[in-house]
N, C-alpha and C positions, 0 to 999 in steps of 0.2 A: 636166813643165810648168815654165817659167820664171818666174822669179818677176814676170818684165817683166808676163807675163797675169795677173794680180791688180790693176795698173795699168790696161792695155788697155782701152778705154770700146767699143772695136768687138767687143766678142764676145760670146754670147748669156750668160743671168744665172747658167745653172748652168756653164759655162765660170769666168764671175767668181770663183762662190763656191766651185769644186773649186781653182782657183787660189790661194786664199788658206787652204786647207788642209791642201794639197799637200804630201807628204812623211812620214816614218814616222811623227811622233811628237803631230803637232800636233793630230788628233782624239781621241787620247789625254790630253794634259795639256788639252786643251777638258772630257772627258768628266771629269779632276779636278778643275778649277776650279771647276765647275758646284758641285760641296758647300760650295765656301765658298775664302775667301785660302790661298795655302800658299807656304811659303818656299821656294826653289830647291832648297835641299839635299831638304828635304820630299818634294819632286817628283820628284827622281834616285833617292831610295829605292825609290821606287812605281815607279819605272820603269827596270826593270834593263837596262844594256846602253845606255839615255840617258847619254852626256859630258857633262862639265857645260860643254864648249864648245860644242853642237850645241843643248845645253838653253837655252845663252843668247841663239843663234843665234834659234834657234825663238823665245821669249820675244820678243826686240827685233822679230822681224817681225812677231809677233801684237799687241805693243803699236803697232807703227807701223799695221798697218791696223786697228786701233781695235776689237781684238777683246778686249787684256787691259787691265789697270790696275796698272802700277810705283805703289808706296807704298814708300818710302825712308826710316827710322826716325831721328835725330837719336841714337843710342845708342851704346853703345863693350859689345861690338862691335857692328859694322852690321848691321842687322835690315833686310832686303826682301820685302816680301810680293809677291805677283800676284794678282789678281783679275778676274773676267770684268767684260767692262763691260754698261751693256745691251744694244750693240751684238753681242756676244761671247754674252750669254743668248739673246738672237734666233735665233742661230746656231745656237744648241747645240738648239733648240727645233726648229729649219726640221732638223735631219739625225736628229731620233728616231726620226719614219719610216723615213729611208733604213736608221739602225740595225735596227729592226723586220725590215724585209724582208734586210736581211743576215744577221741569226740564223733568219728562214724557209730561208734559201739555207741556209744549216748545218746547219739540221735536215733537208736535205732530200738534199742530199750525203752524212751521214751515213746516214738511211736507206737509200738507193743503197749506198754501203759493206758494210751488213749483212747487205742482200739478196743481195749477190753470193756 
């Protein structure tokens, strides 16, 4: 999906909301967020295999659709946190369900596995 469909005002609401999520990492640093601010380097630890050019890719589009919050520290060295906005807890609230039923699907796939 393109990032143009998270713009798109003609497409149905869960089109909107897959749209603004869309891509490896960003229901994952959503699913960190949720505990509280965390600095960027923070966030690369927890997530191995995360660049910190992809990380900040991700970042700038979650702050631009008004999902995270840049805090930019006045400090030597530069101190940047991230944090969900409420927009962004909303979110993270509206896909617990869909979480739910993905680890049913995993319990269930696995059972399948076992039995075979």
């Amino acid at each position: 999906m393109t990032r143009s469909r998270a713009q798109d005002l003609n497409v149905c609401g869960v089109t909107a909301a897959i749209a603004v999520i869309d891509g490896k990492w960003k229901t994952a640093l959503l699913w960190l967020l949720e505990s509280g601010p965390r600095r960027p380097g923070e966030l690369r630890r927890q997530l191995p295999g995360l660049t910190e050019k992809v990380l900040t890719q991700a970042l700038r589009e979650m702050e631009g659709d008004g999902l995270v919050h840049r805090e930019a520290y006045e400090v030597l060295p530069l101190k940047t946190e991230y944090s969900l906005t409420t927009f962004g807890r909303d979110l993270a609230e509206a896909l617990a369900p869909l979480s739910d039923w993905g680890h049913r699907r995993l319990d269930k796939l696995a059972e399948a596995r076992t039995a075979s």
